[in-house]
C-alpha positions as CSV (number, residue, x, y, z in Angstrom):
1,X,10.9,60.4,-26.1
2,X,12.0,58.4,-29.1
3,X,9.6,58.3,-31.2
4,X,8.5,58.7,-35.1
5,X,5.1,60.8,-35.0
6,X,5.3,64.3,-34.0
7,X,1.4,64.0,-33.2
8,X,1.7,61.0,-31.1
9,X,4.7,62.6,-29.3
10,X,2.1,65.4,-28.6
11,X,-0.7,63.2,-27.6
12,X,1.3,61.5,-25.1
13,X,2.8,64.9,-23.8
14,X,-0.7,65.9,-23.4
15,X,-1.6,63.0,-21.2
16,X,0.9,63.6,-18.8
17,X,1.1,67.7,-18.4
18,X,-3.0,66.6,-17.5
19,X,-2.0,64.9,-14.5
20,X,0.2,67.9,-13.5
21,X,3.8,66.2,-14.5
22,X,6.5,68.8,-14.0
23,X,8.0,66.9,-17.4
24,X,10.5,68.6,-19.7
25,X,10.3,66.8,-22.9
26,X,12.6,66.0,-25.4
27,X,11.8,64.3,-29.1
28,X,14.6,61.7,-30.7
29,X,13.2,60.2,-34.0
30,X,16.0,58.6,-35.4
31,X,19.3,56.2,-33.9
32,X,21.8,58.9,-34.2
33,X,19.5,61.5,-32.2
34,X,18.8,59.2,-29.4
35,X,22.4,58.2,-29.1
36,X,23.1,62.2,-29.1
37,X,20.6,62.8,-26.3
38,X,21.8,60.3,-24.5
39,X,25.4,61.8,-24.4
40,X,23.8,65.2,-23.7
41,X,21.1,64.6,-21.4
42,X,20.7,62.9,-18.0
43,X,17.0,61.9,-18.6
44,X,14.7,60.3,-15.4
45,X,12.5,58.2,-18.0
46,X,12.6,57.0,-21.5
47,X,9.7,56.7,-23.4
48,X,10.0,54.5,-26.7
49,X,7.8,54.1,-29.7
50,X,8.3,49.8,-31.1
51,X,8.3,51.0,-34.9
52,X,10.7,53.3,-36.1
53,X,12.6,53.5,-39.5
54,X,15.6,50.3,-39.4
55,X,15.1,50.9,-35.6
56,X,12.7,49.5,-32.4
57,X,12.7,49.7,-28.9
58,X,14.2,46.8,-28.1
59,X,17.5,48.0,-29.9
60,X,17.1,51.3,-27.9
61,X,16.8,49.4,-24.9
62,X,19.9,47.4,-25.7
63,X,21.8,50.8,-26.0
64,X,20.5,52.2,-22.8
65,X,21.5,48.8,-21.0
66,X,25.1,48.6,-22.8
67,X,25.6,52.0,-21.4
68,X,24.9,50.7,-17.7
69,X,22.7,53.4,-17.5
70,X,19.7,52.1,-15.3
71,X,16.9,54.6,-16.5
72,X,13.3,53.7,-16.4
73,X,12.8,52.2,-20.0
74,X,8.8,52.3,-21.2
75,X,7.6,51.4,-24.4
76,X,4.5,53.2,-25.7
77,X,4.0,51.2,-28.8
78,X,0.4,51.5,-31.1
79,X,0.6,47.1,-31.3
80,X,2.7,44.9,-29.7
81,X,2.3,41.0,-29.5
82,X,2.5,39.2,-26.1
83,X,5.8,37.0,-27.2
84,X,7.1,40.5,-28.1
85,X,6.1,42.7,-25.1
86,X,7.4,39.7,-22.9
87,X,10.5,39.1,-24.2
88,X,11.2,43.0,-23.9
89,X,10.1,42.7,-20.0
90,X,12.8,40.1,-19.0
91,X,15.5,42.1,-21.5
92,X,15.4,45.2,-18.9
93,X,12.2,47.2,-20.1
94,X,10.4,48.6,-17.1
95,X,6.3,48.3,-18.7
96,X,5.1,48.8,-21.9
97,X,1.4,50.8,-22.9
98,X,-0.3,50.4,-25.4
99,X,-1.5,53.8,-27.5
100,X,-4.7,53.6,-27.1
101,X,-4.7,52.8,-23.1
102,X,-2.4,56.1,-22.3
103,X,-4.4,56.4,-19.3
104,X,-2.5,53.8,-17.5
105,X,0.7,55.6,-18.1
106,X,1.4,57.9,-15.5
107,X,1.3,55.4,-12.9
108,X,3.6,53.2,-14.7
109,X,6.0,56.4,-14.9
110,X,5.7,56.9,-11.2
111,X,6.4,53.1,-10.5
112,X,9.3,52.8,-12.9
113,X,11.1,56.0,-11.1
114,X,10.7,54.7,-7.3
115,X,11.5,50.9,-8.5
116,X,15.1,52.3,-10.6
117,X,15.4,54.9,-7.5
118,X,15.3,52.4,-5.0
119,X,17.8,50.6,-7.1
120,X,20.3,53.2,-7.1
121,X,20.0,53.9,-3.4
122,X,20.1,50.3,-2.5
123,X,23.5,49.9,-4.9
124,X,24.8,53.1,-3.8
125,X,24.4,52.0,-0.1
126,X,25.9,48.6,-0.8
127,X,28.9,50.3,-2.6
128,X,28.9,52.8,0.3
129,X,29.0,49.6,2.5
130,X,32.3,48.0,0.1
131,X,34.5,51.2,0.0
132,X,34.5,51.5,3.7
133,X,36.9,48.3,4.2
134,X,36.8,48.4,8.1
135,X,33.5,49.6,8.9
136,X,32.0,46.7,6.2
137,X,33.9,44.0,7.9
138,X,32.7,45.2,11.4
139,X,28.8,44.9,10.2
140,X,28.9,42.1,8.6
141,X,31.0,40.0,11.2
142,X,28.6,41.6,14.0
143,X,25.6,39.8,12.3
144,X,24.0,36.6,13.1
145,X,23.2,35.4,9.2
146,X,25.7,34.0,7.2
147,X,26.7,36.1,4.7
148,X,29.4,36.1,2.1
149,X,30.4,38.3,-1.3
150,X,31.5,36.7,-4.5
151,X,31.8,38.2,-7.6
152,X,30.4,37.5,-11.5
153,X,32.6,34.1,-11.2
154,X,31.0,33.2,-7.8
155,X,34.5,33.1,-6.6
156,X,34.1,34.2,-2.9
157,X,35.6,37.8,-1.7
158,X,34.6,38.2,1.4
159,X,32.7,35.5,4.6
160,X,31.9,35.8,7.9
161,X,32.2,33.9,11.0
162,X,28.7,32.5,11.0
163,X,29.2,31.4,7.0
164,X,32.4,29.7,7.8
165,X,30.8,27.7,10.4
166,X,27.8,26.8,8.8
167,X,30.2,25.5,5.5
168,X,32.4,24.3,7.9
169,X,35.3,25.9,6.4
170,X,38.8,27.1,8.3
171,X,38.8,31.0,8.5
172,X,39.8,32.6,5.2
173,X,40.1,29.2,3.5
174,X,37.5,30.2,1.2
175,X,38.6,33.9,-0.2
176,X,39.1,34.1,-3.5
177,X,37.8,30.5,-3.9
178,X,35.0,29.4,-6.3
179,X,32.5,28.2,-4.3
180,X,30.5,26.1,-6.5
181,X,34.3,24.3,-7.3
182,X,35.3,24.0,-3.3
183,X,31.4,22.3,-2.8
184,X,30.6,20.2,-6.0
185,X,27.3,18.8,-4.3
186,X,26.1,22.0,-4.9
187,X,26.4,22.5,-8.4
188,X,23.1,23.0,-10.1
189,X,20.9,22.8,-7.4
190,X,18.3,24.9,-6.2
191,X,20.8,27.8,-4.6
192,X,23.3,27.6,-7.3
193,X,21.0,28.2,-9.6
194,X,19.5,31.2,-7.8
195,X,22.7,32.5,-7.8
196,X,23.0,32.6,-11.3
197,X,19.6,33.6,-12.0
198,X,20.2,37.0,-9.4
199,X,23.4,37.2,-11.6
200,X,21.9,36.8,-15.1
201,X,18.1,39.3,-13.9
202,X,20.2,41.8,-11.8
203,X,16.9,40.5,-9.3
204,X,16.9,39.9,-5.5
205,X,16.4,36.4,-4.8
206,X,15.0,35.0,-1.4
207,X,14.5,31.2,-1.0
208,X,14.1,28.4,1.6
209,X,16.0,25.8,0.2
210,X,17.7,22.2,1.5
211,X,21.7,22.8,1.3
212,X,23.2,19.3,0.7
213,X,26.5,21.1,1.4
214,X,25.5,22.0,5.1
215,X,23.2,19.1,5.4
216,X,20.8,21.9,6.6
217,X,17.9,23.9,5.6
218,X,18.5,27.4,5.3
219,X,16.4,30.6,4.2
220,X,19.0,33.3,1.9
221,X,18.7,36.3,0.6
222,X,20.5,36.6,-2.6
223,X,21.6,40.9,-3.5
224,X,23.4,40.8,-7.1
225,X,25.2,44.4,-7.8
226,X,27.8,45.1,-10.5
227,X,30.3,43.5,-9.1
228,X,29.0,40.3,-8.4
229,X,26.5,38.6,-5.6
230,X,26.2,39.9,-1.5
231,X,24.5,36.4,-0.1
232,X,22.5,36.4,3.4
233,X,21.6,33.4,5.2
234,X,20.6,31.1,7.8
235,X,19.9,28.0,9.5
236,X,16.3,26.9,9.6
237,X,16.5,23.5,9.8
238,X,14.9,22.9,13.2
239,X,12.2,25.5,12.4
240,X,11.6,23.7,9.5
241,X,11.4,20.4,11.0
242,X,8.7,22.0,13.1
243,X,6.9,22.6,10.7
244,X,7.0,19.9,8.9
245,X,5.7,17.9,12.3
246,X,3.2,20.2,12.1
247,X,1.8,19.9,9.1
248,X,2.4,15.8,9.0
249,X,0.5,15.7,12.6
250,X,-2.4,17.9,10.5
251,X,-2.6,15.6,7.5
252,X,-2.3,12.6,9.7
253,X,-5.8,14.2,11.5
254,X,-7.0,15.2,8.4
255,X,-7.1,11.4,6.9
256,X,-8.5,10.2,10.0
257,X,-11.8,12.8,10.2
258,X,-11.5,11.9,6.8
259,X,-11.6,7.9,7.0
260,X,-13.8,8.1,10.0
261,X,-16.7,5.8,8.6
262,X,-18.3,4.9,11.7
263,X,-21.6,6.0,13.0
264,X,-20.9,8.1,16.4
265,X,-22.7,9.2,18.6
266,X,-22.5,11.6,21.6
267,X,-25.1,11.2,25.1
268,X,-25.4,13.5,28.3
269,X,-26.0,12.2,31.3
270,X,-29.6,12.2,31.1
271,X,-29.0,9.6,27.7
272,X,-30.1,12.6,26.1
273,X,-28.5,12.6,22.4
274,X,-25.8,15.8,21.7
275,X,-24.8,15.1,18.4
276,X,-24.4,12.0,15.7
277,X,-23.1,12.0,12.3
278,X,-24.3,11.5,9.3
279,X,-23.4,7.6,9.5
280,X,-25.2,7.4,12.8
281,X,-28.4,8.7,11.3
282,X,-28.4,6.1,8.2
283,X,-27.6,3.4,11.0
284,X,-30.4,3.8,12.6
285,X,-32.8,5.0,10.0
286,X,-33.4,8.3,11.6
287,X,-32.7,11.8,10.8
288,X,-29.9,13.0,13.1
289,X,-30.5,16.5,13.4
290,X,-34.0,15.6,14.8
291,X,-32.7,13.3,17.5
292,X,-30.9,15.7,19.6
293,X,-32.1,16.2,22.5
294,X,-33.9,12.8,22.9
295,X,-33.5,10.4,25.0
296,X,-31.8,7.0,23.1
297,X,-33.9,4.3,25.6
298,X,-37.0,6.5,25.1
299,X,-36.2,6.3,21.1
300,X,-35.2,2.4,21.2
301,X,-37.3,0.5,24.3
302,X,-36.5,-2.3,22.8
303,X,-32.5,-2.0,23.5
304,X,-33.4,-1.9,27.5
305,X,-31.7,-4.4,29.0
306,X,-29.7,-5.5,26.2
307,X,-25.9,-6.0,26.3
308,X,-25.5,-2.7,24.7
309,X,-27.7,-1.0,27.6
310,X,-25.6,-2.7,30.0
311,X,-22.4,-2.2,28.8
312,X,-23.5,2.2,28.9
313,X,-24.5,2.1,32.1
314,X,-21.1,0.3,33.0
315,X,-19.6,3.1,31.4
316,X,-21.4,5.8,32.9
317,X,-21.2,4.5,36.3
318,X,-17.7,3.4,36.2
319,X,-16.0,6.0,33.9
320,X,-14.2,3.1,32.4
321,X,-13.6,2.6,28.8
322,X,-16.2,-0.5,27.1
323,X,-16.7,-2.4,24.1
324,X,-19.1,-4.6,22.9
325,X,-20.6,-6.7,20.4
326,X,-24.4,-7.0,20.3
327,X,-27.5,-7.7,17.8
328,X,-30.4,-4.8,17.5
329,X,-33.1,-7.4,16.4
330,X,-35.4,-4.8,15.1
331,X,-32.9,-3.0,12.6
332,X,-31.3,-6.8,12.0
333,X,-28.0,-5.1,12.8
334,X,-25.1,-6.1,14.6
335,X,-23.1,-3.4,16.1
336,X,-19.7,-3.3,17.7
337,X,-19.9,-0.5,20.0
338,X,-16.6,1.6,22.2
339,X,-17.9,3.6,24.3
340,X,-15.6,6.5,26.1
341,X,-17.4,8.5,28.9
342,X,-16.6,11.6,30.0
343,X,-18.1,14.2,32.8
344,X,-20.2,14.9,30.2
345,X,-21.6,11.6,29.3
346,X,-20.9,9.5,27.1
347,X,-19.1,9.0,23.4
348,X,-19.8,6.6,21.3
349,X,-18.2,4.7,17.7
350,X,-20.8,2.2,16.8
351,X,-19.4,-0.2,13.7
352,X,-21.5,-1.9,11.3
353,X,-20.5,-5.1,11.6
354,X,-23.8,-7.3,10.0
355,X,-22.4,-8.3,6.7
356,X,-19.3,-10.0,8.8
357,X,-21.8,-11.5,11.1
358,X,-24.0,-12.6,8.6
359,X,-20.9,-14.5,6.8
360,X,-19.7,-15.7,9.9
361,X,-23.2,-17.0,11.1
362,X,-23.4,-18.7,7.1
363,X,-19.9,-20.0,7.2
364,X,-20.4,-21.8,10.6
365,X,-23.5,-22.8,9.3
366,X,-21.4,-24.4,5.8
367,X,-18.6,-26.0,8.3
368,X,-21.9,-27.8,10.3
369,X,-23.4,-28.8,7.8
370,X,-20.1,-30.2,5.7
371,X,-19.1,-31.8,9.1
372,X,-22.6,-33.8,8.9
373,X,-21.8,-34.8,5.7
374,X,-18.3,-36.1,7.0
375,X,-19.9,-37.5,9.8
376,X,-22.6,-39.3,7.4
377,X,-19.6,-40.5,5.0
378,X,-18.0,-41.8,8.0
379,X,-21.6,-43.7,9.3
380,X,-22.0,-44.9,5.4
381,X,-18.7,-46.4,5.4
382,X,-19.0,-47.8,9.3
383,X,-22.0,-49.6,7.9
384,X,-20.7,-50.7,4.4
385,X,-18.0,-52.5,6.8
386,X,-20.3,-53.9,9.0
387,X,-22.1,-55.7,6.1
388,X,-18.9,-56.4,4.5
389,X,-17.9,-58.5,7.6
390,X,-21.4,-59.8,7.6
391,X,-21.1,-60.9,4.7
392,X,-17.7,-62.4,5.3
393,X,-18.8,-63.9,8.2
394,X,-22.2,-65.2,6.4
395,X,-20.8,-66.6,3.4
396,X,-17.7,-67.8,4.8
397,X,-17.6,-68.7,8.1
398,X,-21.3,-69.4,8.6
399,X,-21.9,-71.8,5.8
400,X,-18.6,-73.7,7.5
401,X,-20.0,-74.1,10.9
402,X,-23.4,-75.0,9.1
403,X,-21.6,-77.5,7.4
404,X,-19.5,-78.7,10.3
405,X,-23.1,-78.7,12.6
406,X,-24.6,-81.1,10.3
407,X,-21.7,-83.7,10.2
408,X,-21.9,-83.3,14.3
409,X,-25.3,-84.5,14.0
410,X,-24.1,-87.2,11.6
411,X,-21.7,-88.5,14.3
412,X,-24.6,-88.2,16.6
413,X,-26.7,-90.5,15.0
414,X,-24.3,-92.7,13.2
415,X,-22.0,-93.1,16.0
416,X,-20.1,-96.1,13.4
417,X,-19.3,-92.6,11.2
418,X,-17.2,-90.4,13.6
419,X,-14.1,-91.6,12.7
420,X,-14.4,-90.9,8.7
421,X,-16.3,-87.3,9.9
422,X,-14.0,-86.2,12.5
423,X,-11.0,-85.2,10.3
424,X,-13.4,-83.3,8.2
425,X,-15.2,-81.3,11.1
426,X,-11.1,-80.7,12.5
427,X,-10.7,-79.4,8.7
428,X,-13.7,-76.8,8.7
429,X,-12.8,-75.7,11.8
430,X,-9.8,-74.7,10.5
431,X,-11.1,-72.9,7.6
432,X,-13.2,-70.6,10.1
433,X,-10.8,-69.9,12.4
434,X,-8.7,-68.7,9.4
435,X,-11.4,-67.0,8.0
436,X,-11.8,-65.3,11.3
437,X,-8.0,-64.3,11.4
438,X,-8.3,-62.5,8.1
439,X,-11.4,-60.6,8.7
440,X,-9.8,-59.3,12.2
441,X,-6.3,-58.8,10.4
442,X,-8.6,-56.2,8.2
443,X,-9.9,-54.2,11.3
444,X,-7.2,-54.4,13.7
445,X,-5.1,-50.9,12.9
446,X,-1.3,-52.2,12.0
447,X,1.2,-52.3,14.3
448,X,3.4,-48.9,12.9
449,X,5.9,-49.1,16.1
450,X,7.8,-51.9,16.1
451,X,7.4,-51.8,11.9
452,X,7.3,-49.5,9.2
453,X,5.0,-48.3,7.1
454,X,6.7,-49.4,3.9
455,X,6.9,-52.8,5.5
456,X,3.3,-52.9,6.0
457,X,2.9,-51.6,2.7
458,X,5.1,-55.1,1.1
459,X,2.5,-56.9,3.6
460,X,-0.7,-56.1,2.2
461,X,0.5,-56.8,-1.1
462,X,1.4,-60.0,0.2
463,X,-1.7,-60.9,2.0
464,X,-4.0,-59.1,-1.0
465,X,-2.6,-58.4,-3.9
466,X,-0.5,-61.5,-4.8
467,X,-3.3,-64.2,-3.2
468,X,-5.7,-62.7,-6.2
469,X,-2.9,-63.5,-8.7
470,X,-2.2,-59.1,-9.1
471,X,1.8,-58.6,-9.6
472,X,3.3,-55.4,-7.6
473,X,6.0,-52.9,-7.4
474,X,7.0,-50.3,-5.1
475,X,9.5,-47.5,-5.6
476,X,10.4,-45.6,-2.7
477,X,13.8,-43.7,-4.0
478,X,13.1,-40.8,-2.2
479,X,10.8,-41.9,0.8
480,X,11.9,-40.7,4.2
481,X,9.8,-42.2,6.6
482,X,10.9,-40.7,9.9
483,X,9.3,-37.4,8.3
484,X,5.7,-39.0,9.2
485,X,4.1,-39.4,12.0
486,X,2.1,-41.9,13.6
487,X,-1.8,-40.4,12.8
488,X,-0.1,-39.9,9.3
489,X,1.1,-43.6,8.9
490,X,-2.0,-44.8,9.5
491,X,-4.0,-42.5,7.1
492,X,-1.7,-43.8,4.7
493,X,-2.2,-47.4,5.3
494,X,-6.0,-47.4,5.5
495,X,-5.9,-45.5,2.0
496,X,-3.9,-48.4,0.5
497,X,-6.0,-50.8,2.2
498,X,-9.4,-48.9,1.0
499,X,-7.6,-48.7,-2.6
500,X,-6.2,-52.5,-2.8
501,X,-9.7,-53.8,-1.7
502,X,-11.0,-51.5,-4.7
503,X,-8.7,-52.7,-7.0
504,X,-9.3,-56.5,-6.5
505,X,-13.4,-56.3,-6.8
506,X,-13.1,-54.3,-9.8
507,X,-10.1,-53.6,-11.5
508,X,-9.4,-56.8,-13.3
509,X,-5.8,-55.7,-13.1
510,X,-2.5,-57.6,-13.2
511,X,0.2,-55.0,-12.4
512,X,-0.3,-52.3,-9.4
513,X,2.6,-50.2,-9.4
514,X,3.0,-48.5,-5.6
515,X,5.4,-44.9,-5.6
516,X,6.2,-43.3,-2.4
517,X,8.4,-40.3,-1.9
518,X,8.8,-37.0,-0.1
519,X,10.0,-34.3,-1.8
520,X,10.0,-30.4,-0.5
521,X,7.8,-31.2,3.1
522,X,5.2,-33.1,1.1
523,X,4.6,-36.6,1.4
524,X,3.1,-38.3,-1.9
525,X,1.9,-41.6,-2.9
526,X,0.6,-42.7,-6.4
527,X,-1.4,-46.1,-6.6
528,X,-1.7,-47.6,-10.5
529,X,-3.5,-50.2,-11.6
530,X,-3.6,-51.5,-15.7
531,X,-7.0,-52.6,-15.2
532,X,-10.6,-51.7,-17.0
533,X,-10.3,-48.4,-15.5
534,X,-13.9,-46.1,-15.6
535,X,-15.3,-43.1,-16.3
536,X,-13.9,-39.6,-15.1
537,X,-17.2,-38.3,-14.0
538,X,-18.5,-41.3,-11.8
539,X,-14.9,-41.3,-10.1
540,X,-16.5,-39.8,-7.0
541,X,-19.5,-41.8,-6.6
542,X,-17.9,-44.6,-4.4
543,X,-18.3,-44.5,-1.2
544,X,-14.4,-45.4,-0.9
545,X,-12.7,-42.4,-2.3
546,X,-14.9,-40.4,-0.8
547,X,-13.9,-42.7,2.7
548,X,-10.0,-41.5,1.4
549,X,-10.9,-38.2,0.6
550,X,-11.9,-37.9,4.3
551,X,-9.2,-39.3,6.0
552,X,-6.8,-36.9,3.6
553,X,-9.2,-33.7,4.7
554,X,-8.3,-34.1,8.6
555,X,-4.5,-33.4,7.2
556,X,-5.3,-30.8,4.8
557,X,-4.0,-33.4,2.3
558,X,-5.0,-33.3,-1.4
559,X,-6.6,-36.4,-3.8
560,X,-6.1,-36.5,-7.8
561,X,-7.8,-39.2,-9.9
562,X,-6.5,-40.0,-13.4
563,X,-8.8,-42.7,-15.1
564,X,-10.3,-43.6,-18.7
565,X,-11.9,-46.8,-19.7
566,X,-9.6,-49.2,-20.8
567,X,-6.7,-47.6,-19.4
568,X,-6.3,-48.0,-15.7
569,X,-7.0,-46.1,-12.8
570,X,-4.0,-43.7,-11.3
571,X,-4.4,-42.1,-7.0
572,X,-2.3,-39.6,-6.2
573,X,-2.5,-38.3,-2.4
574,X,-0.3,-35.7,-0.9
575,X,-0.3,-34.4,2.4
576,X,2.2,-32.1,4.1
577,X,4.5,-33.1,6.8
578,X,7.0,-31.5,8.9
């Protein structure tokens, strides 16, 4: 006992003669006495007081350790902090008690002696083990583990068989080797660093760890001693991968019970319910543990003769997987149903599906109704062209063949006239039929076979533009027009048509510039005009863009308008081509 109190010395004596220790005691109080006892004595424990004059236990403990002398150190202290007591712990000390909780100390006396004597009799037996040369080598080559000695250095003194094949080493390539040096890959991972913490503790060390040097996982038992490091180990690798199949497999059916957020549903073969989840009984706006047992036509008459009641029966009758899509009208829900039978009867995953119906139902119902509106637009500007050519035909061609009808009837009766009349009715005649020929040049589609559409392009300017006194230009630097097809082609034309009709009832212009070009698979076109231009926001009031914006729809093609008063009116199209 080293300690400074002769009445706590004799309170903890006390203590332990109670419990019947068959102790012999003897009192150190200062450094030189417990050094003296130490020389003279052989004790089984040492029990050490923290506060002593220019002395503490952990300096006593340092001595003892110095010594190699691997007696069970306690420190029975009055106060101790926690930093304190557990730096004194991982420096060698056995426990430490606390003065006033002595009653825990005779067990931590009893532990302290079997842990050190286990010690000793594992070290002696290991040493027993080393000194017989032969009989070691015989043991540990008879074994199936790996195993291998190396000393404070971790240079390697002795390896078996089975540890030269897993390393994949030539026999007795590796003694007196450092084994951390000969495999670099393993320096500071998890098993070097084991090794040096079994080295640095004086602990045993068992681990499961992934050996980048073997490519392998192994499990290894690590035995440090004076002399170095005894190391055990194995392969586990396919063990390991089994496991880790395992528990993926698990996880995997974890997440899905998990995900799971379908209603099911389980029937016997009566259609008598056996279970449903909690899903199932907010799907049908029931409680489910009240509807086992009852029978699901019984519960939902309505649902006789449905697909849904069809498509169990088939599945009942034919033991065939079904699914099906049908709509409960009295729950408004639309279900998508797979039904799995069994001997049993029946099981059932019934999804939710009404919000996608619903949209579906709404979005067919948007695509109808904007295809009416197309339809309309396409009716509106039918009938704009109708009157357009009944105008045509009325103020033009009519009032000619009025005119030409009434010098007829001149002839008729003033028979001396037909010679000065006849030229003029030849004349008017004439003017109709040309009249005629430009109306049906307007509504007969272009030939875009034999000629291109750039040439048809030049040709309405010619036969438009340049008649009303308009000046033109067309740039087609990078126009390719093999990259267009014919349905294409003809979009394009009708827009220039629709546009140049536009521009000469109310532009006022004198310049249109035309720009064509096709540039990373999209064809565009810009029309410009340095006319009266209009207002942004009634720039999609006329029933001829919106006639464009039609055409360029059927090709997913896109329309831009740039317009102020004063300054001109700018299209841009683009549609994408091959």
């Amino acid at each position: 006992m080293l300690e400074d109190s002769h009445t706590d010395a004799e309170l903890v004596q006390r203590v332990l003669r109670k419990e019947n220790f068959p102790a012999v005691f003897h009192l150190a109080m200062t450094q030189p006495d417990f050094i003296k006892a130490l020389d003279n004595y052989r004790p089984d424990v040492i029990l050490a007081d923290n506060s002593l004059p220019q002395f503490d236990a952990a300096e006593a403990l340092r001595i003892v350790r110095q010594r190699e002398e691997q007696v069970p150190f306690i420190m029975v202290t009055g106060t101790v902090s926690e930093e304190f007591a557990a730096r004194i712990i991982k420096e060698g000390a056995d426990d430490y008690i606390l003065k006033d909780r002595l009653i825990r100390l005779p067990s931590a006396i009893e532990a302290a002696v079997r842990q050190r004597q286990y010690e000793r009799d594992r070290n002696a037996a290991i040493q027993k083990l080393l000194d017989s040369e032969i009989k070691y080598r015989s043991l540990v080559d008879r074994i199936s583990d790996g195993f291998l000695a190396m000393d404070e250095n971790l240079n390697v003194t002795f390896i078996n068989q089975t540890a030269e094949q897993l390393l994949q080493s030539s026999p007795g390539l590796l003694i007196g080797k450092n084994l951390v040096k000969e495999f670099p890959a393993a320096f500071n991972q998890p098993i070097h660093k084991a090794f040096l913490q079994a080295l640095e503790t004086g602990s045993n060390i068992h681990l499961e760890e992934y050996s980048a040097v073997m490519d392998k996982w192994v499990y290894g038992s690590i035995y440090p001693s004076a002399t170095g490091l005894s190391v055990f180990f194995r392969d586990i690798t396919e063990q390991r991968k089994a496991e880790e199949a395992a528990r993926i497999n698990e996880e995997k059916y974890k997440i899905f019970i998990q995900r799971i957020t379908d209603a099911f549903i389980a029937l016997d073969k009566n259609w008598c319910y056996t279970y449903l989840n909690k899903q199932a009984g907010e799907l049908i706006q029931r409680n489910a543990d009240e509807m086992i047992g009852k029978n699901v036509w019984e519960e939902f008459p309505q649902a006789v003769g449905s697909e849904t009641y069809k498509a169990f029966h088939k599945a009942m009758d034919e033991q065939c997987y079904i699914s099906n899509t049908d709509y409960f009208e009295p729950l408004d829900l639309w279900q998508e149903n797979f039904i799995y039978p069994s001997d049993d009867g029946l099981s059932v995953f019934i999804r939710n599906i009404t919000e996608k119906k619903k949209l579906e139902i709404a979005l067919q119902e948007q695509q109808r109704k904007e295809q009416v509106k197309l339809t309309a637009t396409s009716l509106q500007a039918q009938e704009n062209e109708r009157n357009s050519i009944a105008i045509e035909l009325h103020d033009n061609v009519n009032q000619i063949l009025v005119g030409t009808n009434v010098l007829l009837s001149v002839i008729r009766d003033y028979p001396e006239r037909a010679g000065e009349l006849i030229t003029t009715c030849m004349d008017n005649l004439r003017s109709a039929i040309e009249e005629n020929r430009k109306i049906a040049h307007e509504l007969v589609s272009p030939d875009l076979t034999s000629e291109t559409l750039l040439r048809q392009v030049y040709r309405l300017c010619e036969k438009m533009l340049h008649p009303a006194g308009l000046k033109t230009s067309i740039n087609n630097d990078d126009y390719d027009e093999d990259r267009l097809d014919k349905e294409k082609k003809l979009a394009v034309y009708r827009i220039v048509q629709e546009q140049c009709t536009n521009i000469i009832k109310y532009a006022k212009a004198s310049t249109v510039i035309f720009s064509l070009s096709i540039r990373d698979n999209i064809f565009m076109m810009q029309i410009g005009d340095d006319g009266l231009g209009m207002d942004a926001a009634s720039v999609n009031k006329g029933i001829g863009l919106k006639n464009i914006t039609s055409r360029l729809s059927v090709f997913d093609g896109n329309l831009e308008i740039d317009t102020r008063p004063g300054e001109g009116f700018r299209l841009y199209i683009e549609i994408p081509v091959n």
